[in-house]
N, C-alpha and C positions, 0 to 999 in steps of 0.2 A: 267325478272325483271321489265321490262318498264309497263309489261300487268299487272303486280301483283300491282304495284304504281296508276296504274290509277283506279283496281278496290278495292283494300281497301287504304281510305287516309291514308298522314302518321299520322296525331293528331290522330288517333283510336290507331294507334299501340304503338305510345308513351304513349299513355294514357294505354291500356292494360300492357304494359311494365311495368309501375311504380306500378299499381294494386298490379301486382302480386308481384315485390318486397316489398310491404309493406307486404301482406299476409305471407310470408314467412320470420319469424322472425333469424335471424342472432345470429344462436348460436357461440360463440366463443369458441375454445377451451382453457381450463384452465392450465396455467401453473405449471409445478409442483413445488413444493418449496423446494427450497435450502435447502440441508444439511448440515453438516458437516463431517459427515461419511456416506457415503452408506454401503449398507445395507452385499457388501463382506467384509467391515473391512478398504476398501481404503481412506485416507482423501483427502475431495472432496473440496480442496485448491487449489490456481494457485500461485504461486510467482514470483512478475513481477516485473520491474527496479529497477536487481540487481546488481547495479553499482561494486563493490568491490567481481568479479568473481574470484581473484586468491585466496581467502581464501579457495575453493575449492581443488586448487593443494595443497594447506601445510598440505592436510590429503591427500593422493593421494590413500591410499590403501582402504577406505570406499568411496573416489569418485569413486573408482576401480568396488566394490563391489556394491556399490545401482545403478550402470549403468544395460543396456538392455543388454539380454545374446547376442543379434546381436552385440551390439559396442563392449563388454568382449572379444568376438571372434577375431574381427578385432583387436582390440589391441593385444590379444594374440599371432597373428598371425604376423603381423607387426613387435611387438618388436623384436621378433626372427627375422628376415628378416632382421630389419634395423640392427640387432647389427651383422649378420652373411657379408653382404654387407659392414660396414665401418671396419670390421677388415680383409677382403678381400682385401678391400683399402691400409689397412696398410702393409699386407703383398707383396701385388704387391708394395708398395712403397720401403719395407725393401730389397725386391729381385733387385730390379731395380738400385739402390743406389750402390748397395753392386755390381753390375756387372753379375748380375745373367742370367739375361733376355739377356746381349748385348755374355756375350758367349755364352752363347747356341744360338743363332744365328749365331756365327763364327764357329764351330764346326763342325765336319764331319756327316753324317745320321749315320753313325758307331757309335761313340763316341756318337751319345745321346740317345742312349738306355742305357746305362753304367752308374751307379751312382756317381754321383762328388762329391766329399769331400768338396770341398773348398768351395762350395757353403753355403750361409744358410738354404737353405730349397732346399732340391731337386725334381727336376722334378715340378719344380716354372718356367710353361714357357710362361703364358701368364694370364689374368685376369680369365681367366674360371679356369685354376688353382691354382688359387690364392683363390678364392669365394668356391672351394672343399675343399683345406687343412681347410678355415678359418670354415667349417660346420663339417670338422673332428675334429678337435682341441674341439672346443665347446659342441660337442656332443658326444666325448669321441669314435668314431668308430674307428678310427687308422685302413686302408685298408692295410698298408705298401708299399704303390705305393710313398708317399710322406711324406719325414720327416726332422728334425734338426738335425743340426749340431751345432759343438764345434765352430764355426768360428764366429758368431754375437753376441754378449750378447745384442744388440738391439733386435733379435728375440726374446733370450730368455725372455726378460723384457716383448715383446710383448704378448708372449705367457701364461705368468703368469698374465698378463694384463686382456686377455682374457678371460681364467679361471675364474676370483674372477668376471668379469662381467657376465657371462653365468649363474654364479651359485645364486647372486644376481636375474638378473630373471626368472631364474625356482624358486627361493623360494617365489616372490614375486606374478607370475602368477598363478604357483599349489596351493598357499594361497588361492588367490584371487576366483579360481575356487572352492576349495572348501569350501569356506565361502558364496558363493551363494549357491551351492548345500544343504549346511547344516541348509541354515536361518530358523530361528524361526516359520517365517508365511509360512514359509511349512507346518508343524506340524498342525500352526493352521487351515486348512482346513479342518480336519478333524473333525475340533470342531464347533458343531452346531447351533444356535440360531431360536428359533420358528419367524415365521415370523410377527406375531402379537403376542403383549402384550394385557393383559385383567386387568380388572378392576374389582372387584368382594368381597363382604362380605367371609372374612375368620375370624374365632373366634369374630366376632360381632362388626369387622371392617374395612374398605372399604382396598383394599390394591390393589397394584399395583404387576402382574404375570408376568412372561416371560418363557419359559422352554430356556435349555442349556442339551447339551447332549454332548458326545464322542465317534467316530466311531470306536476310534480303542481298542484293547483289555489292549497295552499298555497306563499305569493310567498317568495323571498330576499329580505329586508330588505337596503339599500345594498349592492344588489352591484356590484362592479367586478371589471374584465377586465385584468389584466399579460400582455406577451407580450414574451419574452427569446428570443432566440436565442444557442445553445451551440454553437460550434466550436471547432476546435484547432488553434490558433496559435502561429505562433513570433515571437521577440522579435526586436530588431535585434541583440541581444544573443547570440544564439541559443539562449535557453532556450524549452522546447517546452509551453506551457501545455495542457492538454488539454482541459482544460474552461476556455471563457475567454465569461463571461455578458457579453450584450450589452443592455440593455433596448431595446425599440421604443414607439414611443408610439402610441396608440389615438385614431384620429379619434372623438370625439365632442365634440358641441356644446355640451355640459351641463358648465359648470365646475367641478361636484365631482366629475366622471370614475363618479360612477355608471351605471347603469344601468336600466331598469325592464323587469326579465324577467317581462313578462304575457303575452308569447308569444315565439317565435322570433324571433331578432335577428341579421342580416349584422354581426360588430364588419367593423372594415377600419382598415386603416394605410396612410397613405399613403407610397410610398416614394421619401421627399425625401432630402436631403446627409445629413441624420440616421440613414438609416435604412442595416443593412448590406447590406441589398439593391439598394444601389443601382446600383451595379457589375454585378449578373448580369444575363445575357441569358437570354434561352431559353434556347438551346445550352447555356450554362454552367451551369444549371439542371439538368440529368442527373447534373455530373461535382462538385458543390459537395457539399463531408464536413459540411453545416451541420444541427440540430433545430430547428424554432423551436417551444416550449414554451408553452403559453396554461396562465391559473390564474386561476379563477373562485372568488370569495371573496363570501361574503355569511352575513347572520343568519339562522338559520332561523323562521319567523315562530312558528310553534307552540308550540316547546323553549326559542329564545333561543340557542340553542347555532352559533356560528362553524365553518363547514361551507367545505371547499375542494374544488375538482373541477378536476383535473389533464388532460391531455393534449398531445401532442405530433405535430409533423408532421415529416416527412424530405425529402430533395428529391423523392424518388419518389412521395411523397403530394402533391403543389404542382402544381395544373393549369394550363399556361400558356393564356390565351384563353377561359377561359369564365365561365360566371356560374350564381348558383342562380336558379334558377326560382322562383316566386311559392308559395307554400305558403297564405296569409291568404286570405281571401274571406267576403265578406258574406252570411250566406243568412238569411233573412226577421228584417233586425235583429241577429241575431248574427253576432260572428265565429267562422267555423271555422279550423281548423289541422289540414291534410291530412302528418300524420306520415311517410305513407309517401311521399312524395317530400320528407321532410326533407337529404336530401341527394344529391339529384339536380343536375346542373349544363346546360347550352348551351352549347355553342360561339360564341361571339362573335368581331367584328372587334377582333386589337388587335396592336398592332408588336411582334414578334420582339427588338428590342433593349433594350438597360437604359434605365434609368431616366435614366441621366446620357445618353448619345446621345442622349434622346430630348428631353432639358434643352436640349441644345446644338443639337439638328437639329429644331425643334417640325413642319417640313414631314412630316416622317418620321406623324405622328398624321395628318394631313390624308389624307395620300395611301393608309393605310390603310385610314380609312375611305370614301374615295371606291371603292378597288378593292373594298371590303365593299359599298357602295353600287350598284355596277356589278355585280358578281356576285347581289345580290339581285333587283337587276333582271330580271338574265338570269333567274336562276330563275322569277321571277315570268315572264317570258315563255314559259318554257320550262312552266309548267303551265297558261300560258292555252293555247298551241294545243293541249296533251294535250285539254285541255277542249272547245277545241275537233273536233279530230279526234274525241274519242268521239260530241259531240255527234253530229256529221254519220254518223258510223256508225249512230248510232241510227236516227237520220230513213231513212239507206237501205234498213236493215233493217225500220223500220214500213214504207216506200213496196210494199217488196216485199211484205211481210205483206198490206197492203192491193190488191195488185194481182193475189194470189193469189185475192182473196176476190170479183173482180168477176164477175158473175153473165154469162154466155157471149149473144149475141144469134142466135136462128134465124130464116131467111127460109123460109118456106113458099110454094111458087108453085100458085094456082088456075087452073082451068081455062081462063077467060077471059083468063089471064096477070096476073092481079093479082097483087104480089106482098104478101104480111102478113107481119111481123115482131111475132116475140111476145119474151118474155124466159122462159128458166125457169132 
């Protein structure tokens, strides 16, 4: 290091130092921007200093339920334990009181194998058997090594005690367990949402696409489609709403706004004076802080059970110009649904500006897709002569082939000067 400092100074190295960090410009990475729903259905919300935590316990059995199946478990588990351990307590208390415990220890090894009457609970002779009768009793196994008698009516009160509590929590845990297992947004996983929304001329006006599909064979009874969009706006007033819900409305032609999801479905909005899209351009499409949020609600046909399926788009998710591709097709009689181009899109012809310029200027749709028209054209021209030129390549390369293979003609001269031509 000492031999390296004396032959290059240090000012060269600092000065090369800083060169090169100017040279190399400092890309930052870009944060991504808040939702409000991602994109599996979850709201992507924190709830923080919530002072007034016991309103929690006065619903105990949905605190129960929207818990992790790891705490469900432990509780599950626990409750039974603690309620088998304090009536354990109680019976080792009612035996002990009662003289239970202190005779059988005066008692002969003879005599305690024999069953005693006078006792309240027999062969109650220390807490471990105390902690067995009270998991026989609760659990209804009755081994007949240990049981009541006529002598306590404290037992018996205890014992009916313990009953109406055992059975209180097996109705309230077997609830609990199967009202997770049965939840709504199970169902909804199987219900699908395209990953980009498109933008694109339908009937001669701009609208707004998303596909939705369902995996399984069993239908959502009446389901319908909402779709809000959430931005954050201020007032004239100048207050700064953050979350400010917009509804949009859903073109469909069926006046109860249902749906019939028996396969993949394009919803679409069109986006008229109603809609708040109607103002963005392309352009303004990149730099707009808007989510628009879809919520597919429907019965589940099986269960009966009301099942929703959440998702959400950004402007980064929102394709200007294209379209989804055809996924349905007929094959012998049946329809298929080709999944894996569920969301796939095309590029299409359609005008760069909003909805309202395009209200006020209708020539502006014309002249787009005439230049779509003219451009297809071209294309199409442009692969007939490929077509052509290969052809003709072909044909020169057989001509060649074929002129390689022509059989050479020899002239033989005779004597007399005849001359003979043969072929070999």
């Amino acid at each position: 290091m000492l031999a390296r400092k004396s032959i290059i100074p240090e000012e060269y190295v600092l000065a090369r130092i800083a060169a090169e960090n100017l040279r190399k410009p400092r890309i930052r990475d870009r944060l991504p921007r808040a939702r409000f729903i991602a994109k599996s259905g979850a709201c992507n919300l924190a709830h923080k200093n919530i002072r007034e935590q016991g309103r929690f316990l006065q619903d105990i059995f949905t605190t129960l339920v929207d818990l992790k199946w790891r705490h469900t478990l432990v509780i599950f588990t626990m409750s039974f334990l603690c309620s088998w351990l304090l009536f354990a307590i109680m019976w080792w208390l009612v035996a002990f009181a009662h003289g239970d415990i202190h005779a059988y220890m005066e008692k002969s090894g003879m005599e305690k194998s024999g069953v005693d009457s006078s006792a309240c609970v027999t062969n109650v002779r220390s807490f471990t058997s105390a902690f067995l009768f009270s998991i026989e009793v609760q659990v209804t196994i009755g081994f007949g090594g240990r049981m009541m008698t006529e002598e306590c009516p404290l037992a018996i009160t205890v014992l009916i005690l313990q009953n109406i509590v055992g059975l209180i929590i097996n109705a309230i845990m077997l609830g609990c367990i199967f009202m997770k297992t049965a939840q709504a947004h199970r169902r909804a996983e199987t219900l699908i949402f395209s990953r980009h929304a498109v933008i694109a001329v339908r009937n001669g006006r701009l609208c707004f696409m998303f596909r939705v599909g369902d995996l399984r064979k069993s239908m959502i009874i009446s389901a319908s489609v909402r779709i809000q969009v959430v931005k954050k706006t201020t007032t004239p007033e100048g207050e700064v709403v953050p979350i400010h819900q917009l509804d949009i409305p859903v073109d469909n032609p069926i006046e109860s706004n249902n749906i019939f999801l028996v396969a993949p479905l394009i919803i679409c909005h069109v986006i008229d004076k109603r809609s708040p899209l109607y103002e963005i351009s392309a352009t303004d499409l990149a730099t707009q802080d808007l989510e628009v949020i879809v919520i597919l609600e429907g019965v589940v046909e099986t269960t009966g059970i009301t099942t929703q399926a959440r998702t959400s788009y950004i402007a980064e998710e929102i394709q200007w110009g294209h379209r989804f591709v055809s996924i349905v097709t007929e094959e012998e009689g049946v329809y298929s649904v080709d999944y894996s181009k569920f969301g796939n899109t095309v590029k299409v012809a359609a005008p760069r500006c909003s909805a309202r310029e395009l209200d006020e200027k209708p020539s502006i749709l014309i002249q787009t897709l005439q230049k779509s028209e003219l451009s297809h054209q071209n294309s199409l021209r442009k692969r007939n002569s490929m077509r052509r030129n290969n052809s003709m390549r072909r044909n020169n390369s057989m001509r060649r082939n074929n002129s390689s293979l022509i059989v050479p003609k020899v002239q033989f001269i005779t004597p007399e000067g005849n001359q003979n031509t043969t072929e070999t």
